[in-house]
MARFILUM-896960 format. One line per 4 residues: number of its first residue (from 1); their letters; for each residue x, z, y of N, C-alpha, C, O. Coordinates in steps of 0.02 Angstrom, whole numbers, plus 50000, padded with zeros to 5 digits. Atoms other than C-alpha are relative to their C-alpha. Layout:
<timars>
NUM = A = X,Z,Y,X,Z,Y,X,Z,Y,X,Z,Y ~ ...
</timars>
This chain:
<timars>
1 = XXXX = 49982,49998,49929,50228,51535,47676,49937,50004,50043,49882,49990,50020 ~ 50059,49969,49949,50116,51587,47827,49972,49936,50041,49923,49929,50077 ~ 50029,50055,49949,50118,51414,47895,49966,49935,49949,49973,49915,49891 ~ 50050,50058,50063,50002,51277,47830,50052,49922,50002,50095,49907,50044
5 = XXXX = 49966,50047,50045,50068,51119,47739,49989,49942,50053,50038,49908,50067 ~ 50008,50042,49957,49981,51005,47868,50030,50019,50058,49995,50056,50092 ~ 49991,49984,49956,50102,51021,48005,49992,49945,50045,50001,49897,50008 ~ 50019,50036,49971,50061,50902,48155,50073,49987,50061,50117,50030,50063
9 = XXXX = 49919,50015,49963,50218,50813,48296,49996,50077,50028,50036,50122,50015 ~ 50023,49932,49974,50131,50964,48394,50032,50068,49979,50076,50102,50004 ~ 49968,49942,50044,50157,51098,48275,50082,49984,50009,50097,50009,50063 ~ 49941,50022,50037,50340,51039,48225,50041,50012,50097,50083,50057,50104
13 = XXXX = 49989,49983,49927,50379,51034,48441,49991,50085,50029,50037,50117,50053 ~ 50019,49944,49987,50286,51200,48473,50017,50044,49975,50041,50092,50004 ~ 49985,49907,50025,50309,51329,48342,50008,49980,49933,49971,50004,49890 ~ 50000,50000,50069,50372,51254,48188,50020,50061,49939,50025,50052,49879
17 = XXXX = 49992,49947,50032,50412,51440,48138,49947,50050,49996,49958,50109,49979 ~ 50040,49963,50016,50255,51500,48135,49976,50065,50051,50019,50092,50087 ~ 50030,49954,49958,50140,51632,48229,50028,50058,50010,50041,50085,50063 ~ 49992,49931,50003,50188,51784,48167,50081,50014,49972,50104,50070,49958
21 = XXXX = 49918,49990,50012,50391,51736,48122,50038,50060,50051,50029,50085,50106 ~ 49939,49954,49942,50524,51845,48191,50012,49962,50063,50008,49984,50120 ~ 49956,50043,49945,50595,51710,48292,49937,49970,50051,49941,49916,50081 ~ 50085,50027,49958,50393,51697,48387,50038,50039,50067,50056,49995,50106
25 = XXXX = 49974,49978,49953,50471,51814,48523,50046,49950,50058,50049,49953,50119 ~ 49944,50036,49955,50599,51693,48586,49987,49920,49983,50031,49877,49987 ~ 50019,50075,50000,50512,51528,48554,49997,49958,50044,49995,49897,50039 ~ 50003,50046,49941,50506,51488,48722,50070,49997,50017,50083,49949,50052
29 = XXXX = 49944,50002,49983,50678,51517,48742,50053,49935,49975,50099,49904,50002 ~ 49991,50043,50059,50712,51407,48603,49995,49929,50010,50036,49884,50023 ~ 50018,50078,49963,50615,51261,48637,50040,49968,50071,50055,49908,50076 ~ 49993,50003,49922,50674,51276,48839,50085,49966,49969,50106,49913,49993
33 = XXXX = 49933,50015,50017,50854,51254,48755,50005,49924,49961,50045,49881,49978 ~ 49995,50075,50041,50817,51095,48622,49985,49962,50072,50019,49914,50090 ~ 50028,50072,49965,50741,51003,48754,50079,49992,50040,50107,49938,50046 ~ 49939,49998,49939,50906,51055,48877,50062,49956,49974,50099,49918,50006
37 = XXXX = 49951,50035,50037,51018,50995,48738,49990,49919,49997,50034,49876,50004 ~ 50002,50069,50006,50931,50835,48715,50012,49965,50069,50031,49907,50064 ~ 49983,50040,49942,50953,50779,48891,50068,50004,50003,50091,49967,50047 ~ 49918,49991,49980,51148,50828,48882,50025,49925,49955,50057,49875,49974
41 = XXXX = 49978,50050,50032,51150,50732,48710,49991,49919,50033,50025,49869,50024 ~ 50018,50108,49972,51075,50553,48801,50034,50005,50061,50028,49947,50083 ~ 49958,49985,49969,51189,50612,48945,50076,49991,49990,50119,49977,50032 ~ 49923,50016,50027,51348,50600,48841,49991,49948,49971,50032,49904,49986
45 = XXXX = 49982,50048,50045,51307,50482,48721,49952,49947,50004,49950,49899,49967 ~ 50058,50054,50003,51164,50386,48768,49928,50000,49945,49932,50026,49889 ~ 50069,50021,50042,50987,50347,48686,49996,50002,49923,50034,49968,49888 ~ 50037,50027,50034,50902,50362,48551,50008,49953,49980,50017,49911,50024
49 = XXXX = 50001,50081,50011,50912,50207,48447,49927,50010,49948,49932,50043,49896 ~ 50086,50027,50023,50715,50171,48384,50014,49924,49946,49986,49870,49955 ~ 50012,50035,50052,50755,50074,48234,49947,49942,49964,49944,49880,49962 ~ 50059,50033,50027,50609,50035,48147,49937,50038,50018,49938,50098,50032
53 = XXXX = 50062,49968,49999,50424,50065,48165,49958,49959,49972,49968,49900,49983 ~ 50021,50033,50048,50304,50008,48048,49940,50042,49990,49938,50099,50013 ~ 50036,49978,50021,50144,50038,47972,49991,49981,49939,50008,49923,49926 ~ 49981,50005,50053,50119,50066,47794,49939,50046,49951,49950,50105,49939
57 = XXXX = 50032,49974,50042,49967,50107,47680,49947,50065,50045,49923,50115,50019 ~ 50044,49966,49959,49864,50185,47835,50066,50032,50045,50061,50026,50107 ~ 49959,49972,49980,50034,50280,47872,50042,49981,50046,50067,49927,50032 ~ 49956,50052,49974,50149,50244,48024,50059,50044,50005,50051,50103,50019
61 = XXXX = 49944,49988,50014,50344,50267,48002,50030,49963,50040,50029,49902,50049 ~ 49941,50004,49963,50479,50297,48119,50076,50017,49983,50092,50072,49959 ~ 49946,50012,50011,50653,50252,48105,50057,50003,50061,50063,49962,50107 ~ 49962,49983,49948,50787,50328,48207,50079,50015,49994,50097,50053,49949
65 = XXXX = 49918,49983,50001,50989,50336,48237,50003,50047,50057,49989,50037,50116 ~ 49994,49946,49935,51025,50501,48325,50094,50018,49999,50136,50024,49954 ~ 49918,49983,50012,51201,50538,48367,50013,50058,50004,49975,50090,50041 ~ 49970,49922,49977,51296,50709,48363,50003,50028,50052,50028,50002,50101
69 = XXXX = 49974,49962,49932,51308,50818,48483,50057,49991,50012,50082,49965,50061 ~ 49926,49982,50006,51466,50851,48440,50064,49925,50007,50118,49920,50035 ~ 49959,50059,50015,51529,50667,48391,49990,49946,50027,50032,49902,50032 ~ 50051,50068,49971,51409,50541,48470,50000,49952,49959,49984,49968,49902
73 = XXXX = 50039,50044,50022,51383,50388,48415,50050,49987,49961,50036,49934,49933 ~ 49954,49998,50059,51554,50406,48292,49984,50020,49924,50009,50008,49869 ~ 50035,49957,50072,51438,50513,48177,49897,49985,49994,49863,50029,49968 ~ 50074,49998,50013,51232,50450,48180,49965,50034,49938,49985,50043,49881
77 = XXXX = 50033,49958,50043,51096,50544,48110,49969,49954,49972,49981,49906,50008 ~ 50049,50041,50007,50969,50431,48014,49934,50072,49996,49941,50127,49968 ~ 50062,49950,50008,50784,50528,48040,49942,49947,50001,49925,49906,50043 ~ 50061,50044,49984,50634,50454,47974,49946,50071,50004,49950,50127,49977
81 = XXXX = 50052,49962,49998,50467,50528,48034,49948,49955,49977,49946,49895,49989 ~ 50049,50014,50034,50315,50507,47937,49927,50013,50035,49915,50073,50034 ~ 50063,49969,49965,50138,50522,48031,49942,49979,49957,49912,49926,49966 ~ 50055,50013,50051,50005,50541,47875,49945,50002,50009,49923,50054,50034
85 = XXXX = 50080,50027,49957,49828,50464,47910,50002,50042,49917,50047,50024,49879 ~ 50038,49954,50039,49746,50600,47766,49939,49980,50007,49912,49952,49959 ~ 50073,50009,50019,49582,50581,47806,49981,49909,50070,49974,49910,50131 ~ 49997,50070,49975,49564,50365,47857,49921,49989,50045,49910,49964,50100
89 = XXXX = 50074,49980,49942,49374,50399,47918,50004,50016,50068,49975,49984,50113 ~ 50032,49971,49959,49398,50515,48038,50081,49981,50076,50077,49969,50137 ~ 49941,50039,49962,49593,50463,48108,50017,49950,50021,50051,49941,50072 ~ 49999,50079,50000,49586,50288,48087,49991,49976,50080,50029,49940,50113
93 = XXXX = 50044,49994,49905,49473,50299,48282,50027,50034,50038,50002,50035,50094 ~ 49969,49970,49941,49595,50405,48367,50047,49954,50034,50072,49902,50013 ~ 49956,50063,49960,49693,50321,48490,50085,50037,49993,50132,50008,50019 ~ 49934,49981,50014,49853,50439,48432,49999,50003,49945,49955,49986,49906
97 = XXXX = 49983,49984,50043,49952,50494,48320,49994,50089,50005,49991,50122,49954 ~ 50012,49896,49965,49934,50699,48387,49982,50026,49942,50027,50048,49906 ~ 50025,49986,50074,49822,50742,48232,50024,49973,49940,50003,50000,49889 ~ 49949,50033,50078,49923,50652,48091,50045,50062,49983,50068,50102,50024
101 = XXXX = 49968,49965,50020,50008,50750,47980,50069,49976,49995,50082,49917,49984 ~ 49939,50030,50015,50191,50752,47969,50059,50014,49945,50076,50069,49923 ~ 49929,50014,50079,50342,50704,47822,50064,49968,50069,50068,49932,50119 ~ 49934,50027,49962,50515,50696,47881,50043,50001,49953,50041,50024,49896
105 = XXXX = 49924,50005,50038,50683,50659,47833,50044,49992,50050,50038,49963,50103 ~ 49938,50005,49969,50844,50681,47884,50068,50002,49972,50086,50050,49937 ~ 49904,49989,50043,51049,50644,47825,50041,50047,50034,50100,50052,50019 ~ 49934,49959,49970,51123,50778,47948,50005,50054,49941,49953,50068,49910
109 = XXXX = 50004,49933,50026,51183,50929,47846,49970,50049,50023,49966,50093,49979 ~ 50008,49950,49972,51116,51044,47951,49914,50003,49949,49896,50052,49917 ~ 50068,50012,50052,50918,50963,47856,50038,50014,49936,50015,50067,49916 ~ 49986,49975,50066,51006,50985,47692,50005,50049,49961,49982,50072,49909
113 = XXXX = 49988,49898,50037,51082,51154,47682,49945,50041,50039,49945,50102,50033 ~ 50045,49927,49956,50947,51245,47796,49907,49984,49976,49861,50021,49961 ~ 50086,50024,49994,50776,51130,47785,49972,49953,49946,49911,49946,49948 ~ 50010,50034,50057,50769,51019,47629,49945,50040,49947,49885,50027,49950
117 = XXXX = 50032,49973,50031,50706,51133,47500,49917,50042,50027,49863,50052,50001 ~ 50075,49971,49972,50581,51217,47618,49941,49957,50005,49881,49965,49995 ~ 50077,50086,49963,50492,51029,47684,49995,49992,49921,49937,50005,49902 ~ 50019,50010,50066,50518,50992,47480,49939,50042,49953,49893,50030,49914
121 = XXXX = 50067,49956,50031,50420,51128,47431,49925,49984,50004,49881,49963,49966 ~ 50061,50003,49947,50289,51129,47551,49973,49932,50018,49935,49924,50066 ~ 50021,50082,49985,50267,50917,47531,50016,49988,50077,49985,49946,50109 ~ 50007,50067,49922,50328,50878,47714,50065,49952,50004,50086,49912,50045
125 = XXXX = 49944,50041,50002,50468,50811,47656,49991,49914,49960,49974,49910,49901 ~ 50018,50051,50030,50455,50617,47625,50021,49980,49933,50079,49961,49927 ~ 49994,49996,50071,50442,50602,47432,50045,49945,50002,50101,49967,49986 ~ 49952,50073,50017,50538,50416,47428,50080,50029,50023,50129,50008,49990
129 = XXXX = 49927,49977,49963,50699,50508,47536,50024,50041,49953,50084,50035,49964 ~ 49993,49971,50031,50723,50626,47400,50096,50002,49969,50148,50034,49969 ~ 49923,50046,50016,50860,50514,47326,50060,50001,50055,50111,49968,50042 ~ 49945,50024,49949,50973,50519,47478,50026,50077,50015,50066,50085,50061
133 = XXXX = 49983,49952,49983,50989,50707,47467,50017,50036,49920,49992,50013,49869 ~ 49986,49995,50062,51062,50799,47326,49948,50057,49952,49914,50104,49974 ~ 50056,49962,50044,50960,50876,47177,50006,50088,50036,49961,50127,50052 ~ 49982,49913,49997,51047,51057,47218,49936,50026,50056,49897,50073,50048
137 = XXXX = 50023,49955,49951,50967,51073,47388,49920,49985,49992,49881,50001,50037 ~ 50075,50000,49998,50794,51030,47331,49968,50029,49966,49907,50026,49971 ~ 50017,49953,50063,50784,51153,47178,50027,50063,50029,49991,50113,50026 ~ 49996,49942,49989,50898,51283,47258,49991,50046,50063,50017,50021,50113
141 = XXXX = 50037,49952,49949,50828,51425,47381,50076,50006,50055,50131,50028,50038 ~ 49974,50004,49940,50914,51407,47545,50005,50077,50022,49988,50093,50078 ~ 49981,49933,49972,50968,51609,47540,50045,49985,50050,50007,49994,50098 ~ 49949,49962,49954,51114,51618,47659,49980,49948,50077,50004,49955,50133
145 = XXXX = 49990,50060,49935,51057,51458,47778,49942,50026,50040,49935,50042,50099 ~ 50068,49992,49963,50882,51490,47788,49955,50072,49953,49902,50059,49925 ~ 50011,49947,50041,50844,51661,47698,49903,50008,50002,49870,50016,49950 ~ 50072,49992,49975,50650,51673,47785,49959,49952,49960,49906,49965,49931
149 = XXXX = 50014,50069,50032,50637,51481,47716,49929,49997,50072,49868,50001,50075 ~ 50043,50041,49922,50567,51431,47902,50011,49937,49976,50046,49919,49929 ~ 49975,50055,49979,50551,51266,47953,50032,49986,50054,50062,49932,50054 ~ 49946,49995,49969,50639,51302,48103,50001,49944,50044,49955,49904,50043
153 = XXXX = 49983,50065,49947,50709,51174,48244,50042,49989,49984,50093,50017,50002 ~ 49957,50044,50012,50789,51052,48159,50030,49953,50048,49999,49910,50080 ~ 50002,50040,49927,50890,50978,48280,49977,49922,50026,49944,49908,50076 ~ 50001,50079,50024,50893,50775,48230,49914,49990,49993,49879,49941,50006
157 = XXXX = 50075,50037,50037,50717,50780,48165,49961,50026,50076,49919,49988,50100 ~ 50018,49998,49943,50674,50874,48334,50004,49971,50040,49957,49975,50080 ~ 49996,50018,49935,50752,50769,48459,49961,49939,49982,49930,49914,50029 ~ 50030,50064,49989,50677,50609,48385,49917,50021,50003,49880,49986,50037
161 = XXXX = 50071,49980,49962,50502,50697,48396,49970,50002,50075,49916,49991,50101 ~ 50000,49976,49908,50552,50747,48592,49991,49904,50017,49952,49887,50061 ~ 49995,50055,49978,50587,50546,48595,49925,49976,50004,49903,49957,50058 ~ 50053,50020,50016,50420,50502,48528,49950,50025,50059,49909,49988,50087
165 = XXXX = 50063,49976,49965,50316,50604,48633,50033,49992,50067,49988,49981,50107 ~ 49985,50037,49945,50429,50561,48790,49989,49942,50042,49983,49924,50101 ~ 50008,50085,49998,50411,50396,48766,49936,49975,49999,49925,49933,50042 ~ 50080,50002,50015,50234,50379,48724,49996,49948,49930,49964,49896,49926
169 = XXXX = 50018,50038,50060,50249,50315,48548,49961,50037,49947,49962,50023,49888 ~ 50043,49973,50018,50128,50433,48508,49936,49975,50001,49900,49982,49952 ~ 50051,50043,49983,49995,50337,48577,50005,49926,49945,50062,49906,49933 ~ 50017,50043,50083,49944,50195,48419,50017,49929,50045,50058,49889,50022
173 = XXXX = 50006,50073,49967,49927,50039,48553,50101,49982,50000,50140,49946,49968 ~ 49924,50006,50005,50109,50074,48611,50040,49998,49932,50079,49951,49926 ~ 49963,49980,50079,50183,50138,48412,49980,49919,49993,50028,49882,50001 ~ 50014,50066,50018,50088,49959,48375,50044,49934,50020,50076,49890,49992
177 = XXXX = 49917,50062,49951,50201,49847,48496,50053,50004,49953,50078,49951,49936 ~ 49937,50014,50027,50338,49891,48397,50000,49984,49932,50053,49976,49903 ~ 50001,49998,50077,50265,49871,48211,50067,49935,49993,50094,49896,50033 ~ 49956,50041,50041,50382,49778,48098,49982,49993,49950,49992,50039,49910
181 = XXXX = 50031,49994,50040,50290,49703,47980,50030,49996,49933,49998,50014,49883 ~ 49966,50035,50052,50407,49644,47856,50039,50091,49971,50056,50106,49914 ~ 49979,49928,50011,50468,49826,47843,49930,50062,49951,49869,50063,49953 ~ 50023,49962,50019,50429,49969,47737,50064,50058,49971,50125,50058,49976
185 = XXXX = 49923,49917,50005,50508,50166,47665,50050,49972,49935,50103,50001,49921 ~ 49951,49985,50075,50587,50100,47491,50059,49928,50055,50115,49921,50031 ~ 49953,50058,49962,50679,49932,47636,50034,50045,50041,50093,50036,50055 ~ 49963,49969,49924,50710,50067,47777,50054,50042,49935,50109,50016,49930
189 = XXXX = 49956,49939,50053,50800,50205,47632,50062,49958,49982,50113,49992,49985 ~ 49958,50063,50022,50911,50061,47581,50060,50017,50013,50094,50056,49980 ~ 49950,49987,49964,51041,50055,47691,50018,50077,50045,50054,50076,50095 ~ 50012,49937,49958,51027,50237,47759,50064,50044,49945,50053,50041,49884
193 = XXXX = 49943,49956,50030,51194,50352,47690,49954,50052,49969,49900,50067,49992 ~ 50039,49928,50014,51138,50503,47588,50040,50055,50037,50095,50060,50064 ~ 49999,49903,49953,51143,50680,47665,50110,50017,49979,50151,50043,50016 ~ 49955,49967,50028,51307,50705,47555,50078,49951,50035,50135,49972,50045
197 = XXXX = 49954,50050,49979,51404,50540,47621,50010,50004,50090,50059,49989,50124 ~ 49993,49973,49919,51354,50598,47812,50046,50034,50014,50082,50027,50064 ~ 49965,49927,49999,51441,50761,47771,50087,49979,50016,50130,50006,50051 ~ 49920,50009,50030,51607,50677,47718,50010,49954,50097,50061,49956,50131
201 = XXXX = 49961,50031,49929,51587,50565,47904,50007,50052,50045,50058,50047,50079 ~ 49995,49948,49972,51560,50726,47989,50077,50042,50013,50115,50058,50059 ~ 49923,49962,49979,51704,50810,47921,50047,49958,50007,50093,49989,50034 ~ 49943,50049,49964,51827,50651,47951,49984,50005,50071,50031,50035,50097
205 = XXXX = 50004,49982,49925,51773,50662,48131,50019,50072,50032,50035,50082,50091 ~ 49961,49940,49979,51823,50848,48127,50054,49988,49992,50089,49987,50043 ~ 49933,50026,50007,51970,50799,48056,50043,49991,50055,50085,50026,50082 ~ 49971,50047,49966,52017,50677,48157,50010,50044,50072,50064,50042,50101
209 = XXXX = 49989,49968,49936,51979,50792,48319,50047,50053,49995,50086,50061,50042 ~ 49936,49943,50022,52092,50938,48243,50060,49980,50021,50098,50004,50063 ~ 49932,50051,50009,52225,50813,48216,50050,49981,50087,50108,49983,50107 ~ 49994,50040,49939,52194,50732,48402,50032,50081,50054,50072,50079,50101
213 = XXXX = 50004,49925,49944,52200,50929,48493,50054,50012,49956,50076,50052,49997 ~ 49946,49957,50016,52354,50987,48384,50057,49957,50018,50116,49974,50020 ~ 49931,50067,49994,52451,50806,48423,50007,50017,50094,50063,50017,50119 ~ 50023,49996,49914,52392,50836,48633,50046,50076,50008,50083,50093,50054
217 = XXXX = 49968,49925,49977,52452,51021,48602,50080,49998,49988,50107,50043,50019 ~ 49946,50012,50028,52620,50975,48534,50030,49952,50054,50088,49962,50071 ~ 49959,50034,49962,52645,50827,48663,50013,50052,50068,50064,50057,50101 ~ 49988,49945,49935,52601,50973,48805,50054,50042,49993,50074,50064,50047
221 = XXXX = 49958,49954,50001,52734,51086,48737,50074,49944,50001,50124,49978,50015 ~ 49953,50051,50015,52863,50944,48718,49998,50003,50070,50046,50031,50095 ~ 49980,50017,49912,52837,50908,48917,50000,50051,50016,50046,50056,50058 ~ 49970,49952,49961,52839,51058,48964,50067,50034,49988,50102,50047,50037
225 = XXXX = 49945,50005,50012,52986,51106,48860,50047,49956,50057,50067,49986,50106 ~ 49974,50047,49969,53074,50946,48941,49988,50020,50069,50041,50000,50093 ~ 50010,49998,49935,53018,50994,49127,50051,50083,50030,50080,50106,50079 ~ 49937,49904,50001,53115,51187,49089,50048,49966,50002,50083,49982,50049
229 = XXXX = 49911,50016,50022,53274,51090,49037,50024,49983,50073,50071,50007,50105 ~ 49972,50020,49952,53261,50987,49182,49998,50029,50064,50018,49991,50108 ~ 49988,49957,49956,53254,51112,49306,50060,50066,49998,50092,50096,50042 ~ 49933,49964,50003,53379,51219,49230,50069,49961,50015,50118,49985,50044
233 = XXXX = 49933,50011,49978,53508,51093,49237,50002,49980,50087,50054,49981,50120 ~ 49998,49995,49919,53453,51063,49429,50045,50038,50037,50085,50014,50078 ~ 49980,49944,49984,53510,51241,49461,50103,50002,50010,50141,49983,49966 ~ 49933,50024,50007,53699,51245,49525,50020,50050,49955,49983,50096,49937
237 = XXXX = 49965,49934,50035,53827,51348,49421,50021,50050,50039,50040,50021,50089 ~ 49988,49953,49957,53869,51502,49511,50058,49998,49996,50080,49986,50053 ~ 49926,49996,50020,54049,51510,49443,50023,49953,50066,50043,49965,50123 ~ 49964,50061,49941,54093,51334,49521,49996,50016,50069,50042,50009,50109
241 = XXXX = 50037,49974,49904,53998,51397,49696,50035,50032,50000,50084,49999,50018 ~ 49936,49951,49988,54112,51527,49700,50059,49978,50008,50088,49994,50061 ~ 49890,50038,50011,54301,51444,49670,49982,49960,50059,50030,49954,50097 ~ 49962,50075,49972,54254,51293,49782,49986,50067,50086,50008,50046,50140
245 = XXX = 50015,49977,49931,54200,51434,49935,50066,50051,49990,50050,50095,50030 ~ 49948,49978,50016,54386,51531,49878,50046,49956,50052,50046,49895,50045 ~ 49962,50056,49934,54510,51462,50051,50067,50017,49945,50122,49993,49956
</timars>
């Protein structure tokens, strides 16, 4: 692939598809749209939930519940982001995280079937999360989802990036306020659903909305039915009108 292995929050915000991708033309269009979405999503459904944050072996790890677009806070995403201190010399003295390299994870399907195998390949995917996603999508080539094998704008793993750098938990003093020390990735993975058990709450929440819009469409035809009847029998009989105006 054309894009390098060290991708940075930067990169992953900016142009996680690369310089010379197809989809470089309309990147601004792109981006202008995630960000538009994420203010609708904390608009409908509210915030961000900032989980955990922790530091861990030079490394600091974020822990996030993102809700659906579609479902809100009936269906959460879990997304951890990874910000890898690589070289401890020269990062260690920055006052961000900006230059850290980044590992992510995510349980929406949309990371599974489109972006799994690509971050797997290419190491940005957090080696310990592995387990929470199924063998298929990390061995098999993402032809029909992701044919190019971009990394693309993931939406979940994007908006909690947009949070981060909104928020200023990019900056180490602030990310620090929130450490949790007692925390780490094999405690946070724990309790976190795999990719495959998301899927199944996903589609019960389609379900369930199918269910809810065909029961709403059925009570609308029932009243309106009922509102015909009762205006037809309103209506006098013509017959009778006739005989009783007969001297």
């Amino acid at each position: 692939m054309a894009i390098s292995k060290h991708m940075t929050i930067n990169n992953f915000l900016q142009n996680p598809t690369g310089a010379y991708s197809a989809s470089f033309a309309r990147r601004d269009l792109i981006i202008q749209g995630m960000k538009w979405r994420y203010q609708e999503l904390i608009k409908k459904h509210g915030n961000l939930q900032m989980i955990h944050v922790w530091e861990q072996n030079d490394n600091v790890y974020f822990h996030f519940k993102v809700p659906s677009e579609k479902f809100g806070k009936k269906c959460m995403y879990d997304v951890v982001i990874k910000f890898v201190c690589s070289n401890p010399t020269l990062m260690k003295s920055s006052t961000t995280l900006n230059g850290y390299g980044i590992n992510v994870f995510s349980n929406s399907p949309n990371f599974m079937f489109t972006y799994a195998y690509v971050y797997n390949q290419d190491g940005i995917l957090i080696p310990e999360s592995k387990t929470k996603l199924p063998e298929k999508c990390l061995t098999d080539k993402p032809e029909i989802k992701n044919p190019n094998e971009s990394y693309g704008f993931e939406k979940s793993v994007y908006f909690a990036m947009l949070y981060i750098m909104q928020n200023g938990y990019n900056v180490k003093s602030k990310a620090k306020a929130r450490y949790n020390p007692k925390m780490d990735i094999e405690k946070c993975l724990i309790p976190i659903d795999t990719a495959e058990n998301k899927l199944m709450d996903y589609n019960r929440e389609k379900k369930q909305e199918q269910l809810a819009k065909k029961a709403k469409k059925q009570s609308e035809k029932r009243k309106a039915e009922a509102e015909k009847k009762k205006l037809q029998n309103k209506k006098p009989n013509k017959q009778n009108s006739k005989k009783r105006k007969t001297p």
